[in-house]
MARLO-787229 format. One record per atom (N, C-alpha, C): x, y, z; atom name. Coordinates in nm, 3 decimals. Layout:
N
MARFI      east     north        up   atom
MARFI         X         Y         Z     CA
...
This chain:
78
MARFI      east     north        up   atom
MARFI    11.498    10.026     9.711      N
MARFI    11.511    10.087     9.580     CA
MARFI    11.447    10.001     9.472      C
MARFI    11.454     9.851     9.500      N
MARFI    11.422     9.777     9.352     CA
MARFI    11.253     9.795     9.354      C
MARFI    11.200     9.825     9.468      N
MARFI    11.076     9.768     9.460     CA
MARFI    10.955     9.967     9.445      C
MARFI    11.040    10.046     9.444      N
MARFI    11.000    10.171     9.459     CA
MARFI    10.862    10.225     9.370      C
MARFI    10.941    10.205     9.229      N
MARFI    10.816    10.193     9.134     CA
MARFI    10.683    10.128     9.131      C
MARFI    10.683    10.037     9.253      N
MARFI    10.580     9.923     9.248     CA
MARFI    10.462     9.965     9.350      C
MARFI    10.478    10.067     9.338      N
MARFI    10.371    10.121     9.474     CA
MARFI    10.283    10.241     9.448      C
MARFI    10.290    10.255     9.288      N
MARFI    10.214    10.354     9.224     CA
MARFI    10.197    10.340     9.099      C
MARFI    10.130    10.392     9.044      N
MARFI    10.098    10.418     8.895     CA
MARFI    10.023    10.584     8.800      C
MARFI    10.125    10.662     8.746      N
MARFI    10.119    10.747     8.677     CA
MARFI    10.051    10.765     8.546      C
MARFI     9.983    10.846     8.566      N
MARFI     9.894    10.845     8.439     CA
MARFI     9.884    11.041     8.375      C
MARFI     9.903    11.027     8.274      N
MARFI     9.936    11.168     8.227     CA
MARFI     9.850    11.262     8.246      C
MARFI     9.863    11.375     8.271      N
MARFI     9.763    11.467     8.284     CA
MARFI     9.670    11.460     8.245      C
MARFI     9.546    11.473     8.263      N
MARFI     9.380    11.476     8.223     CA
MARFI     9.321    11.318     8.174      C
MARFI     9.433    11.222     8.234      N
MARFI     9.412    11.075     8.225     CA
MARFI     9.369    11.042     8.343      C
MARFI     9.286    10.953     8.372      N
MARFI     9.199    10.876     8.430     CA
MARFI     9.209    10.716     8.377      C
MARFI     9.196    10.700     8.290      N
MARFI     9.227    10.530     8.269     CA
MARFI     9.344    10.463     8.229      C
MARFI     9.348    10.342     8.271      N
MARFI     9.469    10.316     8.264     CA
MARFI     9.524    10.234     8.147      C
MARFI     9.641    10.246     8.067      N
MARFI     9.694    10.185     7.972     CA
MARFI     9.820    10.136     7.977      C
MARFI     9.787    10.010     7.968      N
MARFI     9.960     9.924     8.037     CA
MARFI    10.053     9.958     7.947      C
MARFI    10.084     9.942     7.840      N
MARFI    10.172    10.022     7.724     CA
MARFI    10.229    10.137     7.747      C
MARFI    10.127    10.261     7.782      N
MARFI    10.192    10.361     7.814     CA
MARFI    10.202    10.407     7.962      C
MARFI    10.148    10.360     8.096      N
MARFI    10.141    10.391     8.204     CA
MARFI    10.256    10.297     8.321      C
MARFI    10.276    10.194     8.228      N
MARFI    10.370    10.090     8.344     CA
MARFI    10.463     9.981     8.241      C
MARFI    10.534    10.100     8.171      N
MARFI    10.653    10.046     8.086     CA
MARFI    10.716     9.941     8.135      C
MARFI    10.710     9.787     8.126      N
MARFI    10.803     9.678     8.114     CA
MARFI    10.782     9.651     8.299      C
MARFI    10.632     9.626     8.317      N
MARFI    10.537     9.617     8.407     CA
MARFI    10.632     9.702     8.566      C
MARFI    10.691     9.817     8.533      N
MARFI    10.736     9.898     8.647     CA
MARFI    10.616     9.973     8.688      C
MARFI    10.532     9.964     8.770      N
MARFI    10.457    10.015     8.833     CA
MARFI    10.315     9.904     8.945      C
MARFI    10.296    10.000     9.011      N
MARFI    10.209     9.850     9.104     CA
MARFI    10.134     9.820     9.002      C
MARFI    10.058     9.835     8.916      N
MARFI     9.984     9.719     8.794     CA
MARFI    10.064     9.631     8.799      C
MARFI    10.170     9.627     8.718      N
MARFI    10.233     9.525     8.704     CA
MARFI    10.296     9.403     8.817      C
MARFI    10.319     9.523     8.948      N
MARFI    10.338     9.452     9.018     CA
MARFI    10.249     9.349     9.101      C
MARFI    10.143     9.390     9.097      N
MARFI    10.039     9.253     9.143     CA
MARFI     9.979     9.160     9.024      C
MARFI    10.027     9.184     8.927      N
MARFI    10.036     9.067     8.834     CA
MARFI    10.100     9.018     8.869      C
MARFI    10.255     9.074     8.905      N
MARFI    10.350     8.942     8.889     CA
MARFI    10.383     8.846     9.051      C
MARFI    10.327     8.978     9.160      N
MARFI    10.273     8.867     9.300     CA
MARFI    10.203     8.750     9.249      C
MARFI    10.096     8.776     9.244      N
MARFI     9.939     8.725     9.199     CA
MARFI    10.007     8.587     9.135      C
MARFI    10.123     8.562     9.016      N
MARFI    10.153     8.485     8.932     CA
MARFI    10.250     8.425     9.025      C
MARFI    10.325     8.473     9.152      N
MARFI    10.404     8.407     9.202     CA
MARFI    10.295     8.295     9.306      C
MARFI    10.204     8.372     9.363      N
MARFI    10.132     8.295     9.468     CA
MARFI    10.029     8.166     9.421      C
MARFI    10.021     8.214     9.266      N
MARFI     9.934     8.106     9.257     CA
MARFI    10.009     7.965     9.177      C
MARFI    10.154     8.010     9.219      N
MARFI    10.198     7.879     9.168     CA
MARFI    10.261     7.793     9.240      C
MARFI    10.253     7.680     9.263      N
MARFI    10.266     7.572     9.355     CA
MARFI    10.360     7.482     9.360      C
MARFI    10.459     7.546     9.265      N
MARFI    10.615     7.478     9.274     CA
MARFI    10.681     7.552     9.302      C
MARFI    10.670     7.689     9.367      N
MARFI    10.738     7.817     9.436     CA
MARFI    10.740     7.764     9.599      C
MARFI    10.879     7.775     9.611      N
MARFI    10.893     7.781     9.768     CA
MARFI    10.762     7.846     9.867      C
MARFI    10.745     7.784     9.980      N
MARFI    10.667     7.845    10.062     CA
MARFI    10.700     7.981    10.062      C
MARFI    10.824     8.021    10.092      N
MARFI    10.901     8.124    10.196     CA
MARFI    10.826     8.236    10.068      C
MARFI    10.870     8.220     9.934      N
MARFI    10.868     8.310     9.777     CA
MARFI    10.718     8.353     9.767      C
MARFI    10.626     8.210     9.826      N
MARFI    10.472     8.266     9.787     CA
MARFI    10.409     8.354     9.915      C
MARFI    10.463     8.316    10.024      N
MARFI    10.465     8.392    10.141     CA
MARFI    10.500     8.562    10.159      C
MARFI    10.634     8.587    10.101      N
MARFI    10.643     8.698    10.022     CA
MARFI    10.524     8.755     9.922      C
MARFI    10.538     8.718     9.799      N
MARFI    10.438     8.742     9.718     CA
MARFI    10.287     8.749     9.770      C
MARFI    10.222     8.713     9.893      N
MARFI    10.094     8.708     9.940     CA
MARFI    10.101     8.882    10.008      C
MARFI    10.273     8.888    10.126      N
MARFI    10.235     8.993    10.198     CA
MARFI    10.301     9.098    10.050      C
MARFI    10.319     9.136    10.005      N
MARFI    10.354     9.224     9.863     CA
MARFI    10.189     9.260     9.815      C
MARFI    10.111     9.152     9.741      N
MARFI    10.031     9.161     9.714     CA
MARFI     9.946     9.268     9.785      C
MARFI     9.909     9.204     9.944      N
MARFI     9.805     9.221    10.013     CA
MARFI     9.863     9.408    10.010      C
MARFI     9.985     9.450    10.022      N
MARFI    10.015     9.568    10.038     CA
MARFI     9.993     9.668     9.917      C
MARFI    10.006     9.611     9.765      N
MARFI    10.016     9.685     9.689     CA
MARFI     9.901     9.723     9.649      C
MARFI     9.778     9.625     9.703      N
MARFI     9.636     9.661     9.637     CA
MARFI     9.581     9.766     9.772      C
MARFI     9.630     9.734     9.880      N
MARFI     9.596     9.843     9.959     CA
MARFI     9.669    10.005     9.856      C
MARFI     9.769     9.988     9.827      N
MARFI     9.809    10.094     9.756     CA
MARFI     9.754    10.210     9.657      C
MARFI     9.736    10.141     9.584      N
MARFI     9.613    10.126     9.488     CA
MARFI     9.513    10.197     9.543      C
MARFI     9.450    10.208     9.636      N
MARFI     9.345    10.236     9.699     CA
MARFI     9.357    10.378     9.744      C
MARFI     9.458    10.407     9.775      N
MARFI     9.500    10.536     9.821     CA
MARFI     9.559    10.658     9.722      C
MARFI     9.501    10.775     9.809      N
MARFI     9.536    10.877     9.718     CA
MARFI     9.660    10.918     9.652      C
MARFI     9.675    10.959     9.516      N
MARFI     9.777    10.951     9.464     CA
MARFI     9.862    10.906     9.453      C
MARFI     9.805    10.752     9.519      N
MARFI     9.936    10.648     9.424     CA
MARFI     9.892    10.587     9.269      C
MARFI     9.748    10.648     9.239      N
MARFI     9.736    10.643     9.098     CA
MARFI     9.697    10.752     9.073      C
MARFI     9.743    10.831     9.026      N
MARFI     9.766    10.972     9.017     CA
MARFI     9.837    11.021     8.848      C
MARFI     9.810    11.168     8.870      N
MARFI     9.928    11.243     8.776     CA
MARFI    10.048    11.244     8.830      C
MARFI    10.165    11.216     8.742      N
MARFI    10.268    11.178     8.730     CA
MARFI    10.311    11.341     8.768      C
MARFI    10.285    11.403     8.722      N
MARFI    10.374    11.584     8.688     CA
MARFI    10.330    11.643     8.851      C
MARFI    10.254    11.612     8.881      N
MARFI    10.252    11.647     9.066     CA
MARFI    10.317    11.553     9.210      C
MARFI    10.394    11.485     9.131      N
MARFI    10.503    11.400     9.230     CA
MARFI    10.442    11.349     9.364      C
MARFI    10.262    11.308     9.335      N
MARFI    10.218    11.277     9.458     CA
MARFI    10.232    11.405     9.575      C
C-alpha cells in the first residue's frame, strides 16, 4: 500500500508534459519516487542493506515509466 502511488504518474486529460506541482503532489508518484531512490543510493552514509533497496526500487520504477499507461491520463484508471 505505501509504495502504490510510486509506480505511475497522472497527467490530466489532453496533457502530455509533465508538471511536478500539479502531477505528483508532495512527490507521490514514480517522478518523485526515483528522485528520492536516486538520493538514497547516491549517498554513502546509508546502510548497504537501504541503498541496496533503493538501487532494486529504482531499477524498477524507471522500467515503469517506460510502460504503457503508467504515465498516462488519470480519468482512464490505466
Amino acid at each position: 500500500k505505501r509504495s502504490f502511488r510510486w509506480h505511475f504518474v497522472n497527467f490530466p486529460r489532453g496533457q502530455c508534459r509533465y508538471e511536478a506541482a500539479r502531477d505528483c503532489a508532495e512527490g507521490e508518484c514514480v517522478m518523485g519516487a526515483i528522485e528520492r531512490e536516486a538520493e538514497v543510493l547516491k549517498d554513502r552514509s546509508r546502510p548497504p542493506e537501504a541503498r541496496r533497496q533503493a538501487l532494486k526500487f529504482l531499477v524498477h520504477f524507471v522500467g515503469d515509466v517506460h510502460q504503457p499507461l503508467h504515465a498516462a491520463w488519470g480519468d482512464d484508471k490505466g
